[in-house]
C-alpha positions in Angstrom: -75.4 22.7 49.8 -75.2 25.4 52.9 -74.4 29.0 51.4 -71.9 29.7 53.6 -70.1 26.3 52.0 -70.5 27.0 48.5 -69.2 31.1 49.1 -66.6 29.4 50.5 -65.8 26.7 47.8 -66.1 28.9 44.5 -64.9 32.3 46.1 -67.8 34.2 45.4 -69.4 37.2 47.1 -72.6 37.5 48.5 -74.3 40.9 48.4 -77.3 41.1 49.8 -78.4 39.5 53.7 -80.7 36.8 52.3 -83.0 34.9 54.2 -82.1 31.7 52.7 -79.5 29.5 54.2 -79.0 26.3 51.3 -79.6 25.2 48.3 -81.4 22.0 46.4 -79.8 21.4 43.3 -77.2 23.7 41.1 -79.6 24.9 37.4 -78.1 26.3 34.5 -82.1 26.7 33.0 -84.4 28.7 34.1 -87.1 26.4 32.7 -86.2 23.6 35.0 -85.7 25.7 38.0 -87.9 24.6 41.6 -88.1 25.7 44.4 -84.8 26.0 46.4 -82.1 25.5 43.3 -79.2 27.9 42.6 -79.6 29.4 39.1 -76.0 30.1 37.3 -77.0 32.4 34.9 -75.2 32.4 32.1 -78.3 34.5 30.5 -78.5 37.1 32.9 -82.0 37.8 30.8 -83.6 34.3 32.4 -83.1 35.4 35.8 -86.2 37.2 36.4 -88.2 33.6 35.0 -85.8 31.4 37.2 -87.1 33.8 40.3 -90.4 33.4 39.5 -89.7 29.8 39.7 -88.3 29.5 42.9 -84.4 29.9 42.5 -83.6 30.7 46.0 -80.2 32.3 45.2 -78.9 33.7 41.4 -74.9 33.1 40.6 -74.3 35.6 38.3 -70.6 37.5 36.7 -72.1 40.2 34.5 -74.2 43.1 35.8 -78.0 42.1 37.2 -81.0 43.6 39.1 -81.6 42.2 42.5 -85.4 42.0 42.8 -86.0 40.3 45.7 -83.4 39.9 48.8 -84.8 37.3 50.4 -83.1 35.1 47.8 -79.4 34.9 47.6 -77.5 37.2 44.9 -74.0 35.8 44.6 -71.3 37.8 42.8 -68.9 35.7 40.9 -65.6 36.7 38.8 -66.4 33.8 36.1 -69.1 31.2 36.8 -66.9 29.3 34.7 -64.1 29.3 37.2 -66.7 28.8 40.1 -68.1 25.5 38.3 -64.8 24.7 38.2 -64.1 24.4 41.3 -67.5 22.7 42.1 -66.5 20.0 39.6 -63.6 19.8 41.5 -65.3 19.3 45.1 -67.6 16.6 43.6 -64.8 14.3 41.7 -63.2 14.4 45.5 -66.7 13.7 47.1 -67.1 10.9 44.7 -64.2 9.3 44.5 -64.0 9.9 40.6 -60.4 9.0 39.4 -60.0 10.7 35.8 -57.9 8.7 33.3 -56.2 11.3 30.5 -56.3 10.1 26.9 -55.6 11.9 23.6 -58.6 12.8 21.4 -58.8 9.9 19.5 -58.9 7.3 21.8 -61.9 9.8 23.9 -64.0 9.5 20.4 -63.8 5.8 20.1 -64.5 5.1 23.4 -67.9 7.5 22.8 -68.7 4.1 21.0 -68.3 2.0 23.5 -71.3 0.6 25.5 -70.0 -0.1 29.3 -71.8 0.4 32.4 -72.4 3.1 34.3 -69.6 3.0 37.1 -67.1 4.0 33.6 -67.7 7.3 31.8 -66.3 9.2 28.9 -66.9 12.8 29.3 -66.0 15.5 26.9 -68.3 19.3 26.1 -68.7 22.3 28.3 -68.2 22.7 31.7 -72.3 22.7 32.3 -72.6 19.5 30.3 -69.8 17.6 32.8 -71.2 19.2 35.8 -74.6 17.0 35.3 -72.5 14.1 34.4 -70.3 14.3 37.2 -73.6 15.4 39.9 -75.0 11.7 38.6 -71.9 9.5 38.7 -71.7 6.8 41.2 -69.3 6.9 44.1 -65.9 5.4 42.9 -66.6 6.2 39.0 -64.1 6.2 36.6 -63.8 9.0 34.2 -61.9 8.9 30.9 -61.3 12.6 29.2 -58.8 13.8 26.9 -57.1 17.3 27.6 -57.4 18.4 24.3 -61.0 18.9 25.3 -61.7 19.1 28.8 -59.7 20.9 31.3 -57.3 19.1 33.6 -58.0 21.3 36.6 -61.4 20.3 37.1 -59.6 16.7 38.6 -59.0 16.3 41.5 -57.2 12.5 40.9 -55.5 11.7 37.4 -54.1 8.8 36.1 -52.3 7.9 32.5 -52.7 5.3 30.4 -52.1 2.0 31.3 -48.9 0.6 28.7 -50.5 -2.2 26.6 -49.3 -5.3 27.9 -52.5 -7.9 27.3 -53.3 -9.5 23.4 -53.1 -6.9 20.8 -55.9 -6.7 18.4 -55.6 -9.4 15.5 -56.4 -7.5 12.3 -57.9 -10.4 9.6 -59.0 -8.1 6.8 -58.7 -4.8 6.0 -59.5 -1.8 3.7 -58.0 1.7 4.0 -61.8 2.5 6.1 -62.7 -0.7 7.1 -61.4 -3.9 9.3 -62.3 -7.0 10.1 -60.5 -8.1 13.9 -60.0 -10.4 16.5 -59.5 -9.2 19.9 -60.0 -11.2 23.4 -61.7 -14.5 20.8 -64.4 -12.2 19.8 -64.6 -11.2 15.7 -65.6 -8.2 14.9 -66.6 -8.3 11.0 -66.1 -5.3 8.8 -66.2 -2.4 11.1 -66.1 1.1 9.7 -63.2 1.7 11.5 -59.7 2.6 9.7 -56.7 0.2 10.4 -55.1 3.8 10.8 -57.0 3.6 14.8 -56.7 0.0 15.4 -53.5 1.2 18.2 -55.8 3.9 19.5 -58.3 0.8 19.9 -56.2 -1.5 21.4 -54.7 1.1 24.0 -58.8 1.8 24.9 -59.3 -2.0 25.0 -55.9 -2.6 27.5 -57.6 0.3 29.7 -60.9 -2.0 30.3 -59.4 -4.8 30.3 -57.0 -3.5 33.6 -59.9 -1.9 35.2 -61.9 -5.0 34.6 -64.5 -3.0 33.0 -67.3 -4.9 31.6 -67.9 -3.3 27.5 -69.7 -4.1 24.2 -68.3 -2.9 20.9 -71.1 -1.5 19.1 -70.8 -0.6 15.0 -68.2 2.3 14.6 -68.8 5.1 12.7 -67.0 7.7 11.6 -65.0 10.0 14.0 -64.0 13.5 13.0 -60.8 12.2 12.6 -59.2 10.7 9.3 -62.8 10.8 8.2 -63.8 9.6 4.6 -65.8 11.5 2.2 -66.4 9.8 -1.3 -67.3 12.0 -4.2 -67.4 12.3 -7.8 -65.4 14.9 -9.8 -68.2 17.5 -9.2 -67.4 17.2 -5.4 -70.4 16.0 -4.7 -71.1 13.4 -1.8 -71.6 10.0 -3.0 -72.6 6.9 -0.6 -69.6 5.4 1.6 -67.6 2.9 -0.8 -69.6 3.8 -4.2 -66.5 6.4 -5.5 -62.6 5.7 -6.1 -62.4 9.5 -5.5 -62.0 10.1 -1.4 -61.5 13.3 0.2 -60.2 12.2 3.7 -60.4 15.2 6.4 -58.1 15.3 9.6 -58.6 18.5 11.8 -55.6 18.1 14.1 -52.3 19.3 11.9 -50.5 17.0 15.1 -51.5 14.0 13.1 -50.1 14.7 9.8 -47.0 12.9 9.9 -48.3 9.7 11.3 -51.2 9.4 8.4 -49.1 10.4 5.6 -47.2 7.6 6.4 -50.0 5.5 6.6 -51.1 6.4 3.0 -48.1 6.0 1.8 -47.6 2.6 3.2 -51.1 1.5 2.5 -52.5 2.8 -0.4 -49.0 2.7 -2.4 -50.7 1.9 -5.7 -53.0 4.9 -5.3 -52.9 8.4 -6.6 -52.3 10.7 -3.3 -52.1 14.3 -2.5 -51.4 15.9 0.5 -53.3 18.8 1.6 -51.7 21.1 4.1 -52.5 24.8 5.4 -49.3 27.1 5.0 -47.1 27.4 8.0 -47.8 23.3 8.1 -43.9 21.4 9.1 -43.8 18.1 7.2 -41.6 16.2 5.5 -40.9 16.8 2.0 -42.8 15.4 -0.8 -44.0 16.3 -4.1 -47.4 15.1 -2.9 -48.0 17.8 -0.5 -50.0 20.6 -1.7 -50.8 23.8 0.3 -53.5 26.0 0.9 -54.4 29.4 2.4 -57.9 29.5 2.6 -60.8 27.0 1.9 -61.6 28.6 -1.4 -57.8 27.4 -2.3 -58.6 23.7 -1.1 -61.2 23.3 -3.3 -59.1 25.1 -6.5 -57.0 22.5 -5.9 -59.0 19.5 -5.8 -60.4 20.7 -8.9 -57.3 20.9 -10.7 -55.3 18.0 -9.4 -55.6 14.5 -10.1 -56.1 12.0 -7.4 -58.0 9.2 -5.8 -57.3 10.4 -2.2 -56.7 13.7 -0.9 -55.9 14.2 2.7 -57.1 17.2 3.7 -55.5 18.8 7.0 -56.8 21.4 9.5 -60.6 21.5 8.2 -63.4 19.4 8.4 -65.9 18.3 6.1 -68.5 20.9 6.6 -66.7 23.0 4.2 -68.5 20.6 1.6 -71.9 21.6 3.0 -71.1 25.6 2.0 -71.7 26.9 -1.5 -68.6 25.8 -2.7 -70.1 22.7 -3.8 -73.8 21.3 -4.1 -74.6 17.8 -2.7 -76.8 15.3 -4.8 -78.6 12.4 -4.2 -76.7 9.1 -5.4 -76.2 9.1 -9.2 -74.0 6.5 -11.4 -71.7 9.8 -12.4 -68.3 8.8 -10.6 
């Protein structure tokens, strides 16, 4: 890219005359700089390496020592907002059309096999940049907004409205299912019949774009996510404990898997977890908590075969507050 076009695209300021007039290839690491790239430096300490290297201009939004003005030193407000608009430029120059999603449809499809002209991106700006600098001309992009910003698209779409054969469900656990969909069986896949619509809404999208897929085994999303223990809170093997913790991060999902417990797991014993401040529905079930130190006061002192656990994830089992053991007959 000429330096002239990319002052002009990111509205950044040059300030020095360099003798340089274009750049290779746009580096966030000054270990993989060559000659003629344009370092972003996020570590304003790896610019004096990604000059030895031979950046041939240094993006930069924090204070930094020219030290050689034959390169280009280009002054930015945020590098974030100038990679923005890069992102931007390229979805146009590629024809990218982005389709929007919510999160959970964006982490099933991260286990989806298709080919390379469809792409589910998600992560920091850097990591969509490279994704984005590689993608064919005409790629499709799904993303969800929860995680990505919408401003970096140039073209959105929604959804497509499910209108094709809905998945046919043949067997079914509270973390498991066994389906049909488009005369292919798919046997006991560790997926809950709680994300069989998210499935089928990601499934309709393919199936409109005509996008070639293969549905590998699931595993668990951070997402209505299982965690089997014994009474001493420690992890136990998937299936191998009638004591589940189930963790759901996003308090915008409460309602809808409450009511999925209570529908599906009816003969169980289940409480309701739910940070203070929390709106739900009433029930006697619902328990509530201030900090994670109260979450696990009141696992300990409350009966139950499944606790639903909102607004943390299960890494709060990996901290001192409980010890994790190897697989031991002590349920």
């Amino acid at each position: 890219m000429r330096l002239e076009n990319f002052l002009a695209l990111t509205q950044t300021t040059i300030i020095n005359e360099p003798c340089v007039h274009s750049f290779e290839n746009i580096v966030f690491e000054a270990l993989k700089i060559k000659r003629g790239d344009l370092f972003f430096a996020y570590n304003t300490q790896d610019i004096p390496l990604a000059v030895e290297n031979g950046a041939y201009g240094v993006i930069f939004d924090k204070p930094a020592q020219i030290s050689d003005n034959e390169i280009a030193w280009i002054k930015a407000d945020s590098l974030d907002s100038a990679l923005k608009k890069l992102i931007r430029f390229k979805t146009i120059e590629r024809e990218i059309v982005a389709y929007e999603c919510n999160e959970i449809i964006l982490k099933l499809s991260m286990q989806v096999i298709t080919l390379p002209n469809f792409r589910t991106i998600s992560g920091d700006l850097r990591s969509i940049f490279r994704t984005i600098s590689e993608a064919e001309i005409g790629t499709t992009l799904l993303f969800s907004s929860a995680l990505t910003a919408k401003d970096i698209f140039a073209v959105i779409k929604k959804m497509p409205i499910a209108t094709f054969e809905p998945i046919e469900i043949m067997e079914q656990t509270l973390f498991e299912t066994s389906f049909i969909y488009d005369n292919v069986f798919y046997e006991r896949q560790l997926i809950s019949p709680f994300f069989i619509p998210y499935l089928e809404e990601l499934l309709h999208l393919y199936k409109t774009l005509k996008v070639e897929y293969k549905l590998k085994k699931f595993t668990p999303i951070e997402h209505f996510e299982p965690v089997f223990t014994n009474k001493r809170f420690e992890i136990k093997n998937f299936g191998t404990s009638d004591k589940v913790l189930i963790f759901e991060p996003n308090i915008e999902l409460i309602e809808e898997q409450i009511s999925f417990l209570e529908r599906h797991a009816s003969w169980a014993n289940t409480i309701f977890i739910l940070p203070y401040g929390t709106d739900s529905k009433d029930s006697k079930n619902i328990l509530r908590y201030k900090n994670e130190k109260e979450i696990i006061n009141i696992l300990r002192n409350t009966l139950f075969n499944f606790a639903l656990i909102v607004g943390v994830d299960k890494s709060i089992l990996s901290r001192p507050l409980v010890s994790q053991t190897q697989l031991t007959i002590d349920f």
